[in-house]
C-alpha positions in Angstrom: 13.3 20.6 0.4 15.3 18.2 2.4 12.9 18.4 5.6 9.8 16.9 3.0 12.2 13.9 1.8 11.1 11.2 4.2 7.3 12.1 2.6 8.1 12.2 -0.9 10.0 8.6 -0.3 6.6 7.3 0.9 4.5 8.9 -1.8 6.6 7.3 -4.3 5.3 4.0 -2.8 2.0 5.2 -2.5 2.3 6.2 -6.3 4.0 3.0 -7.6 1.1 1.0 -5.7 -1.4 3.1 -7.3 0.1 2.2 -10.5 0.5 -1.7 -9.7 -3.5 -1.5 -9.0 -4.2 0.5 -12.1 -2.3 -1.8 -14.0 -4.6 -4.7 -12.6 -1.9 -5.8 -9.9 -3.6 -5.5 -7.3 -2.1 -8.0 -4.7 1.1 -6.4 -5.5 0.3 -3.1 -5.0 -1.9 -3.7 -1.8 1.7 -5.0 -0.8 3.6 -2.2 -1.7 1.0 0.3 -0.2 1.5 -1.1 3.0 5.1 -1.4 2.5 5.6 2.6 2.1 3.4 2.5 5.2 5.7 0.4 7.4 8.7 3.1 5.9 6.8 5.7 6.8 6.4 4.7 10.3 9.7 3.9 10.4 11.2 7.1 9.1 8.5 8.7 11.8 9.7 6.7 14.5 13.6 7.7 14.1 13.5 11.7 12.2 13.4 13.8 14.9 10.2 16.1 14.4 11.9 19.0 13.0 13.1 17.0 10.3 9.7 14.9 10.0 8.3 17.3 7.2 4.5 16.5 6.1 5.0 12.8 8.0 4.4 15.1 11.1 0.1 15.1 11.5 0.0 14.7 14.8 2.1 13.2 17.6 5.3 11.1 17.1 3.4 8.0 19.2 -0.2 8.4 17.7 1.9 9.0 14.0 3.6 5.8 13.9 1.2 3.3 15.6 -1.7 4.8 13.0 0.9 4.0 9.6 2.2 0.9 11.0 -1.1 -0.2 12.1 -2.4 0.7 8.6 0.7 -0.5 6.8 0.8 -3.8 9.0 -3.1 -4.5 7.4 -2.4 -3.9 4.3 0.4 -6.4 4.1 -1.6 -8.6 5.8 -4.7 -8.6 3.6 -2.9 -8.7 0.7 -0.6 -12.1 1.9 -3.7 -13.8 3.2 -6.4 -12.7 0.5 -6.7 -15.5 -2.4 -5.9 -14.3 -5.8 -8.2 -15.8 -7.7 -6.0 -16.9 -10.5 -4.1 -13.1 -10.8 -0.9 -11.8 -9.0 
């Protein structure tokens, strides 16, 4: 159970940005998608693999430049995106 905590921390982003955009937030939880990203990189970058759990798809290098890469967009579209009157 210990080796699939790094993944069930970024899922609980994943799931509280789901929420946000459900909820009509959608800036905010584009933000906090790609913030569980950028953790998830993070964590992928320093966990050795054995430890890594289901953040392991494929190699360490291609792992964390894909969520950062995908994280770093997120948080990027949502800070640059106009909100048309809503948060």
């Amino acid at each position: 159970m210990l080796v699939q905590l790094p993944y069930l921390l970024v899922m609980l982003g994943v799931l509280a940005a789901a929420l946000l955009v459900m909820f009509d937030r959608w800036r905010r939880g584009s933000f906090v998608f790609g913030a569980a990203l950028l953790v998830g990189a993070v964590l992928r970058a320093f966990i050795p693999s054995s430890q890594a759990g289901l953040l392991q798809v494929r190699g360490k290098s291609f792992d964390v430049t894909v969520m950062a890469t995908v994280g770093g967009v997120m948080l990027w579209l949502a800070a640059s995106i106009d909100s048309l009157g809503t948060d």
